[in-house]
C-alpha positions in Angstrom: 56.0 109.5 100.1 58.5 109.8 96.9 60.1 112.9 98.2 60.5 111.3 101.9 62.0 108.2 99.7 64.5 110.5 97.7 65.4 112.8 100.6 66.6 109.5 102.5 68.3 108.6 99.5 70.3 111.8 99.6 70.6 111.7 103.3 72.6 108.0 102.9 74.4 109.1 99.6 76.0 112.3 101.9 76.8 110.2 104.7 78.5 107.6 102.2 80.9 110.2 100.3 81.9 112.1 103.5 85.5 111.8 104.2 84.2 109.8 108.0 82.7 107.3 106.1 86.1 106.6 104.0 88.1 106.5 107.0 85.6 103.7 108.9 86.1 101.5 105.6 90.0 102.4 105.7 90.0 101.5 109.6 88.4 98.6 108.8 90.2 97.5 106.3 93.3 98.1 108.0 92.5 96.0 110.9 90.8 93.2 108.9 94.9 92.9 107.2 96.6 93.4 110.5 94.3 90.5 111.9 95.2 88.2 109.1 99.0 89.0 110.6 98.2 87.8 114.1 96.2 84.9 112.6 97.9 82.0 111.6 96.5 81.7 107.5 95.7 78.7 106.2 97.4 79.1 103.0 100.6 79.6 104.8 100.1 76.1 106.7 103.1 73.7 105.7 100.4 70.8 105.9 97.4 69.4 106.5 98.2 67.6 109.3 99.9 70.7 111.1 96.9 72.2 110.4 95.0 69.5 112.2 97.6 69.8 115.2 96.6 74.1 115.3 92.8 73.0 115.6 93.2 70.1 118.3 95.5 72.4 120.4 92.8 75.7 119.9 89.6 74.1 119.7 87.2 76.5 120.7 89.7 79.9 119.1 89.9 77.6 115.7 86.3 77.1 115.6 85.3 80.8 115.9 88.4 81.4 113.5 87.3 79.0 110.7 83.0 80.3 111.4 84.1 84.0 110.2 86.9 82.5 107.7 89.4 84.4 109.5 92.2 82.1 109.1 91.5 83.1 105.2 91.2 86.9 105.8 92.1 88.3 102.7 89.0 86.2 100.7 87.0 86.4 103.5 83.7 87.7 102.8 83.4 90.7 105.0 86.7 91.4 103.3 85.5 91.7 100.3 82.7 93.6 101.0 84.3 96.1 102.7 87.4 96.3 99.5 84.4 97.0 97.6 82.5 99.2 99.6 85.9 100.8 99.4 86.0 101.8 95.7 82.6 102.3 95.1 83.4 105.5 97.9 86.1 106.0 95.7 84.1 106.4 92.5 81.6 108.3 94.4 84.0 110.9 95.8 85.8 111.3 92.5 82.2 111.7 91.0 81.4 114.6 93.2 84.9 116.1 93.1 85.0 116.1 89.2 83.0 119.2 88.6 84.7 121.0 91.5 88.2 119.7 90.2 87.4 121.1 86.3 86.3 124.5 88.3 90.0 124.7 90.0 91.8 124.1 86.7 89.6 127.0 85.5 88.2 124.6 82.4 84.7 125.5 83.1 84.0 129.4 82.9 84.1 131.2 86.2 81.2 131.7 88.7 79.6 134.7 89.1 81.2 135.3 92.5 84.3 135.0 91.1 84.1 137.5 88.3 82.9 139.8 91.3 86.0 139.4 93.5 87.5 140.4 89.8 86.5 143.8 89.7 86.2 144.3 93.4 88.1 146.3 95.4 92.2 145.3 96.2 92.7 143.3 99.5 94.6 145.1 102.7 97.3 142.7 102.0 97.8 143.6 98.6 101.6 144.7 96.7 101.4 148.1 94.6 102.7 148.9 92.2 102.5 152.3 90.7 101.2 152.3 87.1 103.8 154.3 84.1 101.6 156.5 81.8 101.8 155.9 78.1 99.6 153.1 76.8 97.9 150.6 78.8 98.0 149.7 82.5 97.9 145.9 81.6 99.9 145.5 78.7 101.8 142.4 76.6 104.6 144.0 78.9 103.3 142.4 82.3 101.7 139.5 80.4 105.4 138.8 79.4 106.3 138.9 82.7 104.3 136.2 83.7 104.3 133.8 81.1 108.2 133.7 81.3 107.3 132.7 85.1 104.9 130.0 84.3 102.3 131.5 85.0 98.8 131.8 82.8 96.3 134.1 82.4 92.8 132.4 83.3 90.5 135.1 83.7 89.3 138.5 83.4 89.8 141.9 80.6 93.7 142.1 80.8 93.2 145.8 81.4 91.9 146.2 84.3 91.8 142.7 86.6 92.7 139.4 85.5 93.5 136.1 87.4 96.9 134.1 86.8 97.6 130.2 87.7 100.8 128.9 88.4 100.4 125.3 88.1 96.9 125.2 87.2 96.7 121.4 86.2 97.5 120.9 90.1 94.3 119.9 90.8 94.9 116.7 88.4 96.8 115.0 90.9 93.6 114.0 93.0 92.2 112.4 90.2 95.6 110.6 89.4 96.1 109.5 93.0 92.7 108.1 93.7 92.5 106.1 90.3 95.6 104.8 90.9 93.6 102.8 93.9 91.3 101.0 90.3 94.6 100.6 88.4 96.4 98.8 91.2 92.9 96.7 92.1 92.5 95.8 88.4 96.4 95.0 88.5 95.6 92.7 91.6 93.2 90.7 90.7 94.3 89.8 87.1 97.6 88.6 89.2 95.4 86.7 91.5 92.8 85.2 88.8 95.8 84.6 86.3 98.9 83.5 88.2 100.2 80.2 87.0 103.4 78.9 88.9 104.9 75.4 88.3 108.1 74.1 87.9 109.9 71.2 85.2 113.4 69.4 85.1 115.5 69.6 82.3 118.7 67.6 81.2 121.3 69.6 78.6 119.6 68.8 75.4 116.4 67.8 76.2 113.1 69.6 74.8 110.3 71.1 76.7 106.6 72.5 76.0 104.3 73.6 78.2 101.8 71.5 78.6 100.3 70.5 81.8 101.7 66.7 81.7 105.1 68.4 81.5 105.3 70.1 84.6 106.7 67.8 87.4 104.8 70.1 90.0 102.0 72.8 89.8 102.2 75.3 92.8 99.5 77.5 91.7 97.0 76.8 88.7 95.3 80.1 87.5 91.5 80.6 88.3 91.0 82.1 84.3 93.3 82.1 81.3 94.4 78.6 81.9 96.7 78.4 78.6 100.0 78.9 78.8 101.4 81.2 76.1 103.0 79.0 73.3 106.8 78.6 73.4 109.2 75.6 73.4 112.7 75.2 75.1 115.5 73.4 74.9 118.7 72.9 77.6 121.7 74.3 75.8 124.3 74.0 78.7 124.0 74.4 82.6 127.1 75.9 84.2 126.7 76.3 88.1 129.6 77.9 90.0 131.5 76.6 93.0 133.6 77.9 96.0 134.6 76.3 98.4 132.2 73.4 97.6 129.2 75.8 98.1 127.2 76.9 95.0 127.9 80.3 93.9 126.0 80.9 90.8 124.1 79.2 88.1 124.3 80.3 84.5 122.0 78.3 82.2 122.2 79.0 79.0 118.4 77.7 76.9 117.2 78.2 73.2 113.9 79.5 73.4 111.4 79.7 70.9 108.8 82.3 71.3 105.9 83.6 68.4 108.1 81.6 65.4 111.7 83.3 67.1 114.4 81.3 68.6 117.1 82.8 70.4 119.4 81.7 72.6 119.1 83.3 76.4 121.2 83.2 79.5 118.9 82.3 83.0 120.2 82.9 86.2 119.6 82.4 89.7 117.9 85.8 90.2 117.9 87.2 86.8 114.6 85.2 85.0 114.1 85.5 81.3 110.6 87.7 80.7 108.6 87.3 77.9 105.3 89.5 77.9 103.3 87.3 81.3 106.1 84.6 81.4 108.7 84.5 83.3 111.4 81.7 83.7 113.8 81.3 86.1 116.6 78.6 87.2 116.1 77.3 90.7 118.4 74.2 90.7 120.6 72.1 89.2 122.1 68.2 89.6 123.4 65.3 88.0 121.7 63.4 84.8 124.1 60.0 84.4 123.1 58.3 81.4 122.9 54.6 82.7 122.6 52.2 79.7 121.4 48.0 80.7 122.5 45.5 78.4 122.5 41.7 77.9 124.5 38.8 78.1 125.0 39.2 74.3 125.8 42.7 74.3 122.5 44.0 73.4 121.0 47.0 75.1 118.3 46.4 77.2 117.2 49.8 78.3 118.9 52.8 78.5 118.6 56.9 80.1 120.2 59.8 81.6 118.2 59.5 85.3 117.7 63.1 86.9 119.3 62.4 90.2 119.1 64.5 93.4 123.1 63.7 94.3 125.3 66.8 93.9 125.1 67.4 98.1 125.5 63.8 98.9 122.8 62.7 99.0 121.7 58.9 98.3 118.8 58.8 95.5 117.6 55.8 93.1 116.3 54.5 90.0 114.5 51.8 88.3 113.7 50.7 84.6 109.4 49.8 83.8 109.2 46.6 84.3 112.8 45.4 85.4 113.3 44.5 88.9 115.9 46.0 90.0 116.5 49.1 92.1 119.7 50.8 91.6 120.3 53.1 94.7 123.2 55.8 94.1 125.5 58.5 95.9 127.7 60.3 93.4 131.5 62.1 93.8 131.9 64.6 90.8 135.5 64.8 91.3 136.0 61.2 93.2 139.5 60.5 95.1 140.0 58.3 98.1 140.8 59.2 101.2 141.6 56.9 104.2 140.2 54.2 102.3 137.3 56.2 102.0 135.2 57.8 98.9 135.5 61.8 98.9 134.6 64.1 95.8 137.5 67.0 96.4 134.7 69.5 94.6 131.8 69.3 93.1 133.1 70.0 89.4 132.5 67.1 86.9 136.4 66.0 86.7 136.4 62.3 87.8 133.1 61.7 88.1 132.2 58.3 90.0 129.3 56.7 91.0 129.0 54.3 94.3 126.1 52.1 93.1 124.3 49.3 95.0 121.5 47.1 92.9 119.0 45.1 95.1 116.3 42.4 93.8 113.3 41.6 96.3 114.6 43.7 98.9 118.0 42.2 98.3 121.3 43.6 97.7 123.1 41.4 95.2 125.7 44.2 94.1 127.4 47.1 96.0 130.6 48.9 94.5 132.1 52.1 92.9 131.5 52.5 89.3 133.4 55.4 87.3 132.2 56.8 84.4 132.7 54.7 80.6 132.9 51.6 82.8 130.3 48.7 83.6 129.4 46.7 86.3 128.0 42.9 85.9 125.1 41.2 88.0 123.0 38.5 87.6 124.4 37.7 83.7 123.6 41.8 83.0 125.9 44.7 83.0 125.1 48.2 83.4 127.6 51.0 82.4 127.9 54.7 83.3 128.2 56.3 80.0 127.5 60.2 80.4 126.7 62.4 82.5 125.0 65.7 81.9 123.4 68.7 84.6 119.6 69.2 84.8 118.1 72.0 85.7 114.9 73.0 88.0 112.8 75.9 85.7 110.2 77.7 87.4 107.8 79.0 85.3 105.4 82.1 86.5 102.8 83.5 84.0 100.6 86.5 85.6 98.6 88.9 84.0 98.4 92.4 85.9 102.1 93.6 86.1 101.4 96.6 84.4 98.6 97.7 85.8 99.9 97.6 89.0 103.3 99.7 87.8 100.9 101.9 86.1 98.6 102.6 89.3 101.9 103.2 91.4 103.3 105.6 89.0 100.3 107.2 88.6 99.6 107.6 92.4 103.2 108.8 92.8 102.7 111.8 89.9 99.5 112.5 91.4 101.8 113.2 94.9 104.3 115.1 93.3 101.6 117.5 91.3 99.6 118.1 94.6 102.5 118.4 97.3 105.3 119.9 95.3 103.7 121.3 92.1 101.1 122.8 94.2 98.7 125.5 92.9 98.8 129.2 93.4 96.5 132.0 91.9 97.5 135.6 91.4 94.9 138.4 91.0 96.1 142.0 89.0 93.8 144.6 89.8 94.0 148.3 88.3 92.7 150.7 90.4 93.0 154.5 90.7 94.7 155.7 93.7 95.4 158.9 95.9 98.5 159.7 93.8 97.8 158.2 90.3 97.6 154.0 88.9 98.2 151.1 91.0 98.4 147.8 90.3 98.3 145.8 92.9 99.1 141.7 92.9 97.3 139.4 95.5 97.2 135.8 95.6 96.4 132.5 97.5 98.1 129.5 97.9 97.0 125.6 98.5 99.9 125.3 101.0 103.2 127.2 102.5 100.7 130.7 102.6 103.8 132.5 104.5 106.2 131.6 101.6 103.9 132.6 98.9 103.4 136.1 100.6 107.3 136.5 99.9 107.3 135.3 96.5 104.3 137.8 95.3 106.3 140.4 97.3 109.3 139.1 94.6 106.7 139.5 91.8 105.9 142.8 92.7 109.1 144.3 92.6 110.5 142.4 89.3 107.4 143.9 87.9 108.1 147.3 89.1 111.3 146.9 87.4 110.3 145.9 84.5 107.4 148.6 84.0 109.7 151.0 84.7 112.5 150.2 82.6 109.9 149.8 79.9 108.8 153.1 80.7 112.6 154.4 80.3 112.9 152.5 77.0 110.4 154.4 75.8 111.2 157.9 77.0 107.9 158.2 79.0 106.8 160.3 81.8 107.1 159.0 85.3 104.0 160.0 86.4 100.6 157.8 86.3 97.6 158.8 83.7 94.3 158.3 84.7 92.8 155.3 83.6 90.4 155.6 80.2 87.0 154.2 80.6 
């Protein structure tokens, strides 16, 4: 009963690491993420409501879609599974490979069979080359030789058969290529699990910390590690570019204070600042006017630069707590007139001038232009345009993960190169006593390009031959071969 239980055991254990089962789980995979291409994702919905409109229009495909969470493929369940059906292949293969991957690199000693096909007879396709008498066959001459070639001695006497590797860490590049798949799945879920996105406004001069209050909008709230890393900021000075009346650029220059450090950074459009996780980045920029409300008397009432979204021409508005008024406003940042009409000749701050309407109950009691360190009067109050600074749009991304992914890609990449251009190839010597004397003849095997190897050992063979010989000259040796001394 045990064995029948352990021999199906082994049966399933084969049938899991053999290269048919990877591909199934890779085929499947790789449909499950082309699906989640054809089908509309719900996380890429604009809205609820369009959402909505999909299901009433595809009642009956929406309901099989939302049963099997396809419209949420990549958490879906059988997703999952499968991903991590995936890497447990993946640690199973590379468990099984390991010994036979340490056996390649020659670490472990060699098998019996292999010391056999050491002292075993030359193949038919071997070089030879004939063997100079005077010391012996296999000397620091020929190990010379192929240590200035890269190549290292592995195995075997050095006298009479020896193997040589070129490349012999080769087989490394399996390893590194398949745990690259953990490093960039580690990578991907600490960006998944930790990504924070959100984004804050800030006028020149103003102050900002990250908590959660602070952010005028969260995209993306991170699943673990909800804290923010602890820095402050500060709005130095916003300079966006024009051309044409069509933004350009944005250079925003921000004093940021990071681990007791303050130093003052440049942001631009497409250039963040990084610090470790955190990355901040300038998305957008507008007006601030600071609009001060005073009294008949003189005294202020309320005052504060209003972040308004004006600099395309648009019409925006603001209000005081508990003053009713609404003060709607359209703003020319470099105001002339033209036809009897207002018209902003750029949108650089050189005459900047406010059209301002203020209504009470739904009523408009004033409507008029109003330049900047002037007032307007209603209602026994006046209201004057004092400033006017740029805020800026931040968008802050924190993500843990970044690294591991760039590790796992560099690491799959070296494991390529070491496997398909630093391939491995073996070289046997093998002394043997021929018709007419010594002969050392040079074999070999190669992982790939066989053809081309069998020219290069030809290559070996005769810079060997050379070599030998004009040793042998050096020397003032005979050219004949001795017989080989047991």
């Amino acid at each position: 009963m045990r064995r029948g239980i352990l021999n199906t055991i082994k049966r399933y254990y084969l049938t899991f690491k053999s290269a048919k089962s990877t591909v199934f789980i890779i085929s499947v995979l790789l449909l499950l993420y082309f699906t989640g291409l054809l089908i509309p994702q719900k996380a890429y919905i604009p809205s609820p409501q369009a959402y909505a409109d999909w299901k009433s229009n595809f009642p009956l495909f929406s309901t099989v879609v939302e049963l099997f969470q396809l419209n949420e493929i990549y958490l879906a369940p059988i997703t999952i599974f499968f991903l991590v059906l995936f890497f447990i292949n993946l640690l199973v293969v590379l468990g099984h490979r390991l010994p036979t991957l340490l056996k390649r690199m020659y670490i472990v000693p060699l098998s019996a069979q292999d010391r056999i096909a050491l002292v075993g007879p030359p193949p038919d396709d071997a070089r030879l080359i004939p063997v100079p008498t005077g010391g012996p066959p296999i000397d620091e001459t020929v190990l010379n030789f192929l240590k200035k070639r890269f190549w290292t001695v592995v195995g075997g006497d050095r006298s009479r058969s020896f193997f040589a590797v070129k490349n012999r860490y080769s087989p490394l590049g399996f390893l590194f290529f398949h745990t690259s798949f953990l490093l960039c799945l580690a990578g991907g879920l600490l960006v998944f699990f930790t990504r924070f996105t959100g984004a804050f406004i800030l006028t020149e001069g103003q102050e900002f910390t990250p908590e959660m209050k602070n952010f005028h909008r969260i995209y993306q709230d991170a699943k673990l590690m909800k804290k923010l890393p602890p820095f402050s900021m500060r709005l130095e000075k916003a300079l966006p570019q024009y051309e044409n009346n069509v933004s350009t650029d944005l250079d925003v220059d921000i004093a940021l204070t990071d681990e007791d450090r303050t130093e003052t950074v440049r942001v631009k459009v497409n250039q963040p600042v990084k610090r470790g996780a955190l990355s901040i980045l300038a998305r957008d920029v507008g007006v601030a006017p600071l609009m001060v409300l005073r009294d008949r008397a003189g005294r202020e009432i309320a005052g504060s630069f209003f972040s308004l979204n004006v600099m395309k021409g648009d019409e925006d508005s603001f209000d005081y707590p508990d003053i009713p008024y609404v003060f709607t406003v359209r703003f020319y940042p470099d105001y002339v007139e033209r036809e009897g009409k207002p018209f902003s000749r750029s949108r650089m701050l050189s005459n900047p001038v406010i059209q301002i309407g203020v209504t009470k109950n739904q009523h408009t009691i004033f409507a008029g232009l109003l330049p900047i360190k002037h007032h307007i009067t209603f209602d026994g109050l006046t209201l004057s345009f004092e400033e006017v600074r740029y805020w800026v749009e931040f968008y802050v991304i924190r993500e843990y993960g970044n690294y591991a992914l760039i590790a796992g890609f560099l690491l799959g990449v070296t494991g390529l190169i070491m496997r398909l251009i630093f391939y491995q190839r073996t070289l046997r010597l093998f002394v043997f006593e021929g018709p007419d004397g010594l002969r050392l003849a040079l074999s070999g095997k190669s992982e790939y390009y066989p053809h081309s190897f069998q020219h290069e050992i030809a290559q070996l063979a005769e810079s060997l031959e050379k070599q030998l010989a004009q040793k042998r000259d050096e020397e003032g040796g005979p050219s004949s071969s001795a017989p080989l001394s047991s």
